[in-house]
N, C-alpha and C positions, 0 to 999 in steps of 0.2 A: 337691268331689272324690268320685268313684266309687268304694268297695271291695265287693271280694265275701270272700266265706270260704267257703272251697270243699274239698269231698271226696266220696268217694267209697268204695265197699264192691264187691268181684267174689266172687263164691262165697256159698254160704249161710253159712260160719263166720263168712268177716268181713263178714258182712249180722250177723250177732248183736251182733256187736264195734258196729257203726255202728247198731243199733237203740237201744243203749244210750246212744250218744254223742248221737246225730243233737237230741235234745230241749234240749240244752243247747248244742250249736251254735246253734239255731235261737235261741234267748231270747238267746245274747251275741250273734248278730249284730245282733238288733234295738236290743238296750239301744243297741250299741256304732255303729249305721247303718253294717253291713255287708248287701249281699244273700247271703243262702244259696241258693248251688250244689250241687247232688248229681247231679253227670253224670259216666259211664262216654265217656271219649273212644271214637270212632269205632273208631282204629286203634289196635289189641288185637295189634302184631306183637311185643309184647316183655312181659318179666313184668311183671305190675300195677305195682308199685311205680317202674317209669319212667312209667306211664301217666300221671301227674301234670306231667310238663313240658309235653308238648303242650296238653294242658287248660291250663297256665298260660298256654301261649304265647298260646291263643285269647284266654281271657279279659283276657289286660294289653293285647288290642285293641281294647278294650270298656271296662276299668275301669282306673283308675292306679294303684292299689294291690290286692294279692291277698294273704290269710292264706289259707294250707294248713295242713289238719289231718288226720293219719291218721286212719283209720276207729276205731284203737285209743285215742285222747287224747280223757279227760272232759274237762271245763271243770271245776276244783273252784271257783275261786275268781273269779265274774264279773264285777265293779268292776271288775278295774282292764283299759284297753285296750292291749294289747302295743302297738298303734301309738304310744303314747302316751312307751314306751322306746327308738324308733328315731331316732336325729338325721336332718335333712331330706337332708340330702347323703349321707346311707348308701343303697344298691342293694339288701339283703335284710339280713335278722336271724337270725340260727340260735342255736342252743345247741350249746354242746361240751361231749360228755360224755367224762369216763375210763375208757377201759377195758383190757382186758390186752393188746388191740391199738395203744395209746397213748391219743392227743387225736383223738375224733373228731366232729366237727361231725355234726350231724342232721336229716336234711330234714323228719321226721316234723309237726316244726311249724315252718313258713316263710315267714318277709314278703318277699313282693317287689313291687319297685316297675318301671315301664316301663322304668325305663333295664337292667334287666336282661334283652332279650327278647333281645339278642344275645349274652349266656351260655347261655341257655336252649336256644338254636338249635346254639352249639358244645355242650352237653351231649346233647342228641341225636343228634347227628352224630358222638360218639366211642363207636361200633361194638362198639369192643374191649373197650368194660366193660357189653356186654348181657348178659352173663350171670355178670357178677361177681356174689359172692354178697354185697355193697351193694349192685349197682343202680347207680340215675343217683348216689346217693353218695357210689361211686366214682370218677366225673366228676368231680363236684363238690371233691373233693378234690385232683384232678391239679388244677383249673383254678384252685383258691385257692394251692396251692402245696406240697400235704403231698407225703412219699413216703416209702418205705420199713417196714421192719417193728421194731419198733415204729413205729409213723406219727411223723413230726418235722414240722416249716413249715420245708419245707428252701429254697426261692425263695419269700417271697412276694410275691404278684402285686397287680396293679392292684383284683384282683377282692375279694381278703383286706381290702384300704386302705380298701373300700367295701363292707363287710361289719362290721354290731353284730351283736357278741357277744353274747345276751341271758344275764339270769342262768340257774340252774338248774330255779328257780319254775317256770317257762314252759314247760320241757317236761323233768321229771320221770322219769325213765329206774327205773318201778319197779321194776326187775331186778336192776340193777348200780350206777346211780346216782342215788339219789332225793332228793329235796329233802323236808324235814323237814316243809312246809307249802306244797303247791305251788299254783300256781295251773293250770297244764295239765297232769295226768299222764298220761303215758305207758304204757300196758303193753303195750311193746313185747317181740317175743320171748317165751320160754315156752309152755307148752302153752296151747294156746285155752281149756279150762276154766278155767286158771287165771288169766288176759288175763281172761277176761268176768269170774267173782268181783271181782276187783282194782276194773274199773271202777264194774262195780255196784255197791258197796262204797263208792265214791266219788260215785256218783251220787243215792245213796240222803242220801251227808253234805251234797250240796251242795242237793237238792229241799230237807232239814230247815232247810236255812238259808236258803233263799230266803223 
């Protein structure tokens, strides 16, 4: 079976943010026999953070399984393989984090599997959340089934039934929602000076233990 683990950095800020990460991507995908991707999709018609579906669409043409990682998520913790917490019949893995907005699922770290390339395809295809201020998810959450403010699982869908929930570990919301000993942290949001300390911080804990 093929995986890749794939991201990507646009601008010099978040070239800083993914300089930081990029070294420890590259050592879990080995440990873990993922390839590492670092490509800027083609079509740049919408804000970076949709940029990510198309690149996924490409590569689940290529590989059967794909981990997405924001440019902002260290590795702390490299043993263990998130593939390793997804059951075989599940279509992708997310973390839901809480926030004042409700329960919100997060793309920032994301397993998917092939049988997800026609979600993928209706996520780019719904126009009207290109400039919501989540991005593709916002998609992502009509098509699981959330709605309203505070966000609820007001229908869900075929897509939610086939979606692991991962724990928190996995993708660590240093802001608002952290996990006490994570294995992927997040420093999502926040000022960039404060995102880059965060991970370096982390990065410096996880080189000492390697």
């Amino acid at each position: 079976m093929r995986r890749a683990l794939a991201t990507f950095a646009i601008g010099s800020r978040y070239a800083a943010l993914l300089n930081v990460a990029r070294p420890l991507m590259r050592e879990y995908a080995g440990q873990h026999g993922y390839v590492f991707v670092e490509r800027v999709p083609h079509v740049q018609t919408r804000p970076a953070s949709w940029l990510k579906v198309p690149l996924l669409l490409d590569l689940l043409s290529r590989f059967h399984e794909v981990l997405w990682l924001d440019c902002d998520v260290v590795i702390v913790e490299s043993d263990w393989d998130i593939a390793d917490d997804v059951p075989d019949d599940d279509w992708q893995a997310l973390v839901r984090h809480h926030t004042p907005d409700g329960e919100v699922p997060n793309c920032g770290v994301w397993y998917v599997r092939r049988a997800m390339t026609t979600t993928l395809a209706q996520m780019w295809a719904m126009s009207e959340y290109r400039d919501h201020v989540w991005w593709e998810q916002a998609a992502m959450l009509d098509l699981l089934g959330y709605a309203g403010r505070p966000l609820q699982l007001d229908s869900p869908s075929e897509l939610y039934a086939r979606t692991c929930w991962l724990g928190l570990e996995w993708n660590s919301h240093e802001e608002r929602d952290r996990h006490p000993s994570p294995r992927f942290a997040h420093a999502t949001s926040g000022p960039i000076d404060w995102r880059l300390d965060v991970m370096t911080r982390y990065a410096e804990r996880s080189s000492t233990h390697a």
